[in-house]
BAVEX-476250 format. One line per field, with one value per atom (N, C-alpha, C): x, z, y; atom name; residue number from 1; residue in one letter. Coordinates in pm, 1 decimal. Example, Ala and Ser with C-alpha at 12.3 -4.5 7.8 and 13.67 -1.06 7.14 Angstrom:
2
east 1319.0  1230.0  1320.0  1285.0  1367.0  1290.0
up 780.0  780.0  780.0  708.0  714.0  787.0
north -569.0  -450.0  -330.0  -225.0  -106.0  3.0
lumse N  CA  C  N  CA  C
drenlo 1  1  1  2  2  2
voza A  A  A  S  S  S
//
This chain:
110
east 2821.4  2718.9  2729.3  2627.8  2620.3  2615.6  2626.3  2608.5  2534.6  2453.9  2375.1  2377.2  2423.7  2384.3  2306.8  2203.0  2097.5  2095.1  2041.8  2023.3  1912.2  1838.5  1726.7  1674.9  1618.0  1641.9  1535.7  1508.1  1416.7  1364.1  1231.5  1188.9  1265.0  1301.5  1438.7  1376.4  1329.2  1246.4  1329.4  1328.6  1450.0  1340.8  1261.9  1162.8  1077.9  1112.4  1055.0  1125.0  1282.5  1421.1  1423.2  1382.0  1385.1  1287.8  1165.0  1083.0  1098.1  1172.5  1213.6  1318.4  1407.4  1548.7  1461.4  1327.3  1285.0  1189.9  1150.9  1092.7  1198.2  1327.2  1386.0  1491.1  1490.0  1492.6  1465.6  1335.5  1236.9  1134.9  1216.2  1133.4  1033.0  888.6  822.9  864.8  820.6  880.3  871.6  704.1  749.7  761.8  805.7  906.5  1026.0  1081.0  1236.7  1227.0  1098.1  1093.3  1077.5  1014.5  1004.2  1135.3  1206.0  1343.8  1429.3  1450.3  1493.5  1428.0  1284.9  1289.7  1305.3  1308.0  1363.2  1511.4  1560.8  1705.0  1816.5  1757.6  1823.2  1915.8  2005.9  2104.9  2172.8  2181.4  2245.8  2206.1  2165.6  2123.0  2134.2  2216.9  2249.6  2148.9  2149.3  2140.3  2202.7  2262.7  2346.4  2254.2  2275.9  2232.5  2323.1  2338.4  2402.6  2281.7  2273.5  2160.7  2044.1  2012.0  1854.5  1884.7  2003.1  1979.5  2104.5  2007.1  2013.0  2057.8  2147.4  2283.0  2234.0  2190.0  2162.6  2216.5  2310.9  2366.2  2328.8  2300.1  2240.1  2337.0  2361.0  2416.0  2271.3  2338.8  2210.0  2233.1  2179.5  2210.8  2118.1  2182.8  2086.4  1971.7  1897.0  1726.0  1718.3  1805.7  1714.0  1703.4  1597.4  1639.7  1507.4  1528.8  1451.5  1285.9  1290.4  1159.3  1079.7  1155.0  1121.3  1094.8  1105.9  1093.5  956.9  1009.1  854.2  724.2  726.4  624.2  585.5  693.9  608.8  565.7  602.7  605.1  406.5  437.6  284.6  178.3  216.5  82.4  102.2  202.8  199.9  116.9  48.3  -23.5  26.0  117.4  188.5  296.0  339.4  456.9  414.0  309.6  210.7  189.7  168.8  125.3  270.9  330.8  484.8  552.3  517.1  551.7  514.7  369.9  296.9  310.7  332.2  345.7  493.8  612.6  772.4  731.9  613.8  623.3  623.0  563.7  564.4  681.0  799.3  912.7  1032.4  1031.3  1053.8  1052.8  1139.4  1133.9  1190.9  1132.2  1279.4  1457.0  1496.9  1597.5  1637.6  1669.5  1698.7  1750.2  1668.7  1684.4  1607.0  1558.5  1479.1  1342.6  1292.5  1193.5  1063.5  959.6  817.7  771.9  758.0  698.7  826.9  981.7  1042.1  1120.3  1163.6  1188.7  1332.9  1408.7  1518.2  1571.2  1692.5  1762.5  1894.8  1893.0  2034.9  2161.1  2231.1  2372.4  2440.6  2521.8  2638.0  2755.4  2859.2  2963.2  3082.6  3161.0  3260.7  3420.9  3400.6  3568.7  3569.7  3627.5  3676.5  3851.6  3864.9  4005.8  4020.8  4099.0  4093.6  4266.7
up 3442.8  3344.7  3231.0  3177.3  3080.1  2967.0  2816.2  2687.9  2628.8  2574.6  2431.6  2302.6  2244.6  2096.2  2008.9  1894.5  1805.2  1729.8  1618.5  1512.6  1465.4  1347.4  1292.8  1207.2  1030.6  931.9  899.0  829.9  796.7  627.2  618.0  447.1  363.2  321.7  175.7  71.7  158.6  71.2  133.5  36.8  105.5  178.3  151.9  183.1  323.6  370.7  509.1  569.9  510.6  632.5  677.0  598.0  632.6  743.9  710.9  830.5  936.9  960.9  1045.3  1101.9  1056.3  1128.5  1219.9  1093.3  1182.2  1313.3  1311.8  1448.3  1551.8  1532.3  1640.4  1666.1  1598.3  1604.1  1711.8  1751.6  1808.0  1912.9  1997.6  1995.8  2133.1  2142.1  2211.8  2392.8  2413.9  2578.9  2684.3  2574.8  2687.1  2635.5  2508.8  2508.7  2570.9  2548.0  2633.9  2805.5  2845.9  2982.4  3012.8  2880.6  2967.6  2934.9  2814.5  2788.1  2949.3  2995.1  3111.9  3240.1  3227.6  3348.7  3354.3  3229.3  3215.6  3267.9  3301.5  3355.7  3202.4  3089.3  3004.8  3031.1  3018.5  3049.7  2933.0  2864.6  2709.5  2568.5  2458.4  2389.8  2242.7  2159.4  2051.0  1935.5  1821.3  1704.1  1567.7  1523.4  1351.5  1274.9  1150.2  987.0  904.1  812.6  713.7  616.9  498.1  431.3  477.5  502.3  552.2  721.6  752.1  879.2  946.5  1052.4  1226.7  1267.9  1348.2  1478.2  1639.1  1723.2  1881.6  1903.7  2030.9  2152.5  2297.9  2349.6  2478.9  2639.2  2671.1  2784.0  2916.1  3023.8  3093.3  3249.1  3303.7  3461.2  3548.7  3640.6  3750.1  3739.2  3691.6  3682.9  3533.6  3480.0  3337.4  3314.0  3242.9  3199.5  3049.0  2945.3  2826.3  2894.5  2974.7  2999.7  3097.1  3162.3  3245.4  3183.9  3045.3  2932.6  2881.7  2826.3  2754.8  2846.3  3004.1  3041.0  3070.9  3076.3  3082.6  2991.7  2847.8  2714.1  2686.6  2711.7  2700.1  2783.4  2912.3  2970.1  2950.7  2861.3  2816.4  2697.9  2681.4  2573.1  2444.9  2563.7  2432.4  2375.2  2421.8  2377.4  2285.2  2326.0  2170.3  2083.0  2029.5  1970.2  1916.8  1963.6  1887.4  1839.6  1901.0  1850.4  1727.8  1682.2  1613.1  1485.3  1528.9  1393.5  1382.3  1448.7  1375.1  1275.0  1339.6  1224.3  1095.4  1061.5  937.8  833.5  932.5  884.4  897.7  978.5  1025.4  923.8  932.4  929.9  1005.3  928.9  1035.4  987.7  1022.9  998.0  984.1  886.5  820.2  897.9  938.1  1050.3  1225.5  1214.8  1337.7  1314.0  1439.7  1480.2  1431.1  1395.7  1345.3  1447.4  1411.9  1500.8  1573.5  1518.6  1614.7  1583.5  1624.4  1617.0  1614.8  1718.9  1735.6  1762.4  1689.9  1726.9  1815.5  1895.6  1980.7  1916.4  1898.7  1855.2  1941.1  1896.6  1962.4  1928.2  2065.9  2040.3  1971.4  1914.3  1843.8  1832.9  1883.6  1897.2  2044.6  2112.1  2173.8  2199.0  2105.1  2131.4  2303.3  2345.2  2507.7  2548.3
north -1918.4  -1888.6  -1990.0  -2030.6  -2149.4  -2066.9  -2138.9  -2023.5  -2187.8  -2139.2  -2218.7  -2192.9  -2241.2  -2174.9  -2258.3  -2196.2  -2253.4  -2212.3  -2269.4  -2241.1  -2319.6  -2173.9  -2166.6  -2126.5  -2070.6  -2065.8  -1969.9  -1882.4  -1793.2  -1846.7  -1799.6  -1822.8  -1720.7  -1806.1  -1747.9  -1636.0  -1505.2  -1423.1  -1292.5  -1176.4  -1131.5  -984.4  -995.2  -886.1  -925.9  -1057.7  -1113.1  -1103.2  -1120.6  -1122.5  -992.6  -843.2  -741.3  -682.3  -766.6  -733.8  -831.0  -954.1  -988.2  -960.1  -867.4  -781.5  -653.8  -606.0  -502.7  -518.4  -626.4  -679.3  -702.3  -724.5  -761.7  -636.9  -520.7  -433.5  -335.5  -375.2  -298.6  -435.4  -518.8  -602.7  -588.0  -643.5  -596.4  -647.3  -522.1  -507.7  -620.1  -716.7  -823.1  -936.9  -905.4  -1075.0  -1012.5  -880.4  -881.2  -901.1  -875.0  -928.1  -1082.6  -1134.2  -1293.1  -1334.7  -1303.5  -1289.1  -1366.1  -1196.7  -1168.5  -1264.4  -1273.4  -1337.9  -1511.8  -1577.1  -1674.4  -1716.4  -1614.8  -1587.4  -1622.3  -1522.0  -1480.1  -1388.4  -1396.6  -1255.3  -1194.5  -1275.2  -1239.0  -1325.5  -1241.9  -1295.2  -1224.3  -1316.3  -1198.1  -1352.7  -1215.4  -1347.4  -1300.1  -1380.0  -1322.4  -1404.3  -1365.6  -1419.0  -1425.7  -1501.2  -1561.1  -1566.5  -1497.1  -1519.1  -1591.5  -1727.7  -1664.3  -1775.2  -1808.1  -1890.3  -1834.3  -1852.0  -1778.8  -1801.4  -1783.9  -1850.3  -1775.3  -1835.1  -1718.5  -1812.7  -1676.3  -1722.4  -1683.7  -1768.3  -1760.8  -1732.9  -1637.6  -1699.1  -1673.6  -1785.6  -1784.2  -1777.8  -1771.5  -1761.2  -1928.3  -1961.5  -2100.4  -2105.7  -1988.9  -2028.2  -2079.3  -2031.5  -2090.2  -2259.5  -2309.9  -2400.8  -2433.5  -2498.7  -2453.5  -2541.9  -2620.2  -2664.0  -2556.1  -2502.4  -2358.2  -2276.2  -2251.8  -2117.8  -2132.8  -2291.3  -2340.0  -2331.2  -2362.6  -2358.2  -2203.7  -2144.1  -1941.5  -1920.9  -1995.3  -1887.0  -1968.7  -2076.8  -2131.0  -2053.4  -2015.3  -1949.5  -1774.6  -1738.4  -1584.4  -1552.9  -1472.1  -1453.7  -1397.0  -1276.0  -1210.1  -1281.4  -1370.2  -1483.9  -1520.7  -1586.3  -1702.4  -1569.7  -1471.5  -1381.0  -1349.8  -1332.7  -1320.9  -1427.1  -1568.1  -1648.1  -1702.1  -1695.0  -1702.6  -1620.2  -1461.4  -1398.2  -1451.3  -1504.2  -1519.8  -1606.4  -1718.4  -1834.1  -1793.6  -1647.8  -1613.2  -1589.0  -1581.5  -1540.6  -1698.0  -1766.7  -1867.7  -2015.3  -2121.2  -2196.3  -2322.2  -2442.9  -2562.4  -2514.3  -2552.3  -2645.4  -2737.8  -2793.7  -2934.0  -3020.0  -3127.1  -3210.6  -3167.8  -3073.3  -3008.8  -3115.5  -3144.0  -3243.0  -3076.1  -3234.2  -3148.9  -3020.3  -2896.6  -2841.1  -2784.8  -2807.6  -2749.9  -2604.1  -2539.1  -2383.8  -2379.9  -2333.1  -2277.1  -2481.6  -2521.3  -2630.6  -2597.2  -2666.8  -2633.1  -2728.9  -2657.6  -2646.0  -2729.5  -2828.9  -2900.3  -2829.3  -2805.6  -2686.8  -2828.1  -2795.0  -2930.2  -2826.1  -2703.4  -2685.4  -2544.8  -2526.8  -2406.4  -2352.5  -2266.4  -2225.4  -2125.0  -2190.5  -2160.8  -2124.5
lumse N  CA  C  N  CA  C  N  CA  C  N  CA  C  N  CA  C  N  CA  C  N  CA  C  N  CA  C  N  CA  C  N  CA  C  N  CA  C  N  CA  C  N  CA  C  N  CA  C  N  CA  C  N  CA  C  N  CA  C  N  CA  C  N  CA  C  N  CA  C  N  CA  C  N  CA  C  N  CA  C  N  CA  C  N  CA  C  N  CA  C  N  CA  C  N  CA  C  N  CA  C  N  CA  C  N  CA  C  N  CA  C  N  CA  C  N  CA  C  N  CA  C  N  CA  C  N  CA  C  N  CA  C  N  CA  C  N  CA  C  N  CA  C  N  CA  C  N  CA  C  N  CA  C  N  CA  C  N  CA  C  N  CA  C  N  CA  C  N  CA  C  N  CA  C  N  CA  C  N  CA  C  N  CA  C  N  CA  C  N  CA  C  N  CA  C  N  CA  C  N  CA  C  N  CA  C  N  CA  C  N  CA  C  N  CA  C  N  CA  C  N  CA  C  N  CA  C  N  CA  C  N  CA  C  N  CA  C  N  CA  C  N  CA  C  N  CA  C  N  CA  C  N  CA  C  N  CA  C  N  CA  C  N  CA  C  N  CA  C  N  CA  C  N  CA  C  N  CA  C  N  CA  C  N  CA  C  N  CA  C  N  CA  C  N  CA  C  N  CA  C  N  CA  C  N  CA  C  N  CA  C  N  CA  C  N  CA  C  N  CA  C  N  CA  C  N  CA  C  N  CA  C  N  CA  C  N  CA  C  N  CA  C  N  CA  C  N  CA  C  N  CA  C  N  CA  C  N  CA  C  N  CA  C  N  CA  C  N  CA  C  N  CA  C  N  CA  C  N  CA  C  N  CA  C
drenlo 1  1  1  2  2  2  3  3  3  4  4  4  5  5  5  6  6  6  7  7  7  8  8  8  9  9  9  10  10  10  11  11  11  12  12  12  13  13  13  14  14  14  15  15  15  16  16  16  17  17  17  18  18  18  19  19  19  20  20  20  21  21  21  22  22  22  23  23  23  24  24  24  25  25  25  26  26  26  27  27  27  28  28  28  29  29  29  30  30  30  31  31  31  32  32  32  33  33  33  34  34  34  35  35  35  36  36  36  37  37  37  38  38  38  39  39  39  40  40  40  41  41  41  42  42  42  43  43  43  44  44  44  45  45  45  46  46  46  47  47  47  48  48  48  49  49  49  50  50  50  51  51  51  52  52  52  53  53  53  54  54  54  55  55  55  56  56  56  57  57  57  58  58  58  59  59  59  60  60  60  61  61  61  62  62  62  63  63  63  64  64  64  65  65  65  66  66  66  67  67  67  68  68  68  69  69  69  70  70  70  71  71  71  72  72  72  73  73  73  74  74  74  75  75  75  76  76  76  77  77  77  78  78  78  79  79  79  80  80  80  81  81  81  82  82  82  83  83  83  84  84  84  85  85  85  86  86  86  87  87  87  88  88  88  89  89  89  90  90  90  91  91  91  92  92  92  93  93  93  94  94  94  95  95  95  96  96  96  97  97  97  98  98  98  99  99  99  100  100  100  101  101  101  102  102  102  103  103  103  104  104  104  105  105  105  106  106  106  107  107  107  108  108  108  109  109  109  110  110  110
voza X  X  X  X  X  X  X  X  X  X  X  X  X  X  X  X  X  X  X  X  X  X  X  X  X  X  X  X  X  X  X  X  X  X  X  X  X  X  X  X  X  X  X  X  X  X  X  X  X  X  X  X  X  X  X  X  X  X  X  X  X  X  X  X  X  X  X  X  X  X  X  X  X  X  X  X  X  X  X  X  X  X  X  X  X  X  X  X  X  X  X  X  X  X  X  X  X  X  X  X  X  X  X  X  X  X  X  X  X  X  X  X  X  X  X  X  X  X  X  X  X  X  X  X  X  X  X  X  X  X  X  X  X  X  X  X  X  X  X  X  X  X  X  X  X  X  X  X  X  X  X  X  X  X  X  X  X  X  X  X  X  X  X  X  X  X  X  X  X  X  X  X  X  X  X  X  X  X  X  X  X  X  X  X  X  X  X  X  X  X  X  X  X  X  X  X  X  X  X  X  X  X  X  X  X  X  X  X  X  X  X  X  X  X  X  X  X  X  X  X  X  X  X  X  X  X  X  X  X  X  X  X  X  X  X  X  X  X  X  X  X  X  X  X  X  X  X  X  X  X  X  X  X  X  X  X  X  X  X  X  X  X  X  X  X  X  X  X  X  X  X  X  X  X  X  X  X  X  X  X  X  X  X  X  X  X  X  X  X  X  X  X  X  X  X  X  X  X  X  X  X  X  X  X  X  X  X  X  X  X  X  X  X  X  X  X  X  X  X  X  X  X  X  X  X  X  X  X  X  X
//
């Protein structure tokens, strides 16, 4: 199993971070299915005041150009994707337009 991790930054308002904890809270049934059928298997995310850390672990089907092309022809994807932007930002140094940045791992105690 592979693990990814990213990071990604929310608008520094503390009344958006709350309704963005409560969306993922409760999140809709089919982003947790395209989730899953992306061959997501695990997927947590923490906060640190307003930026995001997910960790991905994933199974042989996944791969992020395989995600991108479901999440583009899902409707309800774009519709969830769309309202996060509200809560959402870059991350400093994330390419225009880009979302979640993937993380280079730089230590593992083993």
């Amino acid at each position: 199993m592979r693990r990814y991790a990213l990071g990604l930054d929310l608008v520094d308002d503390p009344h958006l971070i709350a309704e963005y904890e409560a969306y993922h809270r409760a999140i809709w049934p089919e982003i947790e299915a395209s989730i899953r059928d992306a061959g997501i298997q695990h997927m947590e995310i923490y906060r640190f005041g307003n930026r995001l850390f997910m960790l991905m672990e994933v199974n042989e089907k996944f791969s992020f150009e395989g995600k991108a092309v479901m999440d583009a022809s899902n409707e309800k994807v774009q519709e969830w994707e769309q309202l996060m932007w509200k809560y959402q930002q870059a991350i400093p140094g994330a390419k225009p337009g880009e979302k979640w940045v993937l993380m280079d791992k730089i230590f593992e105690l083993k």
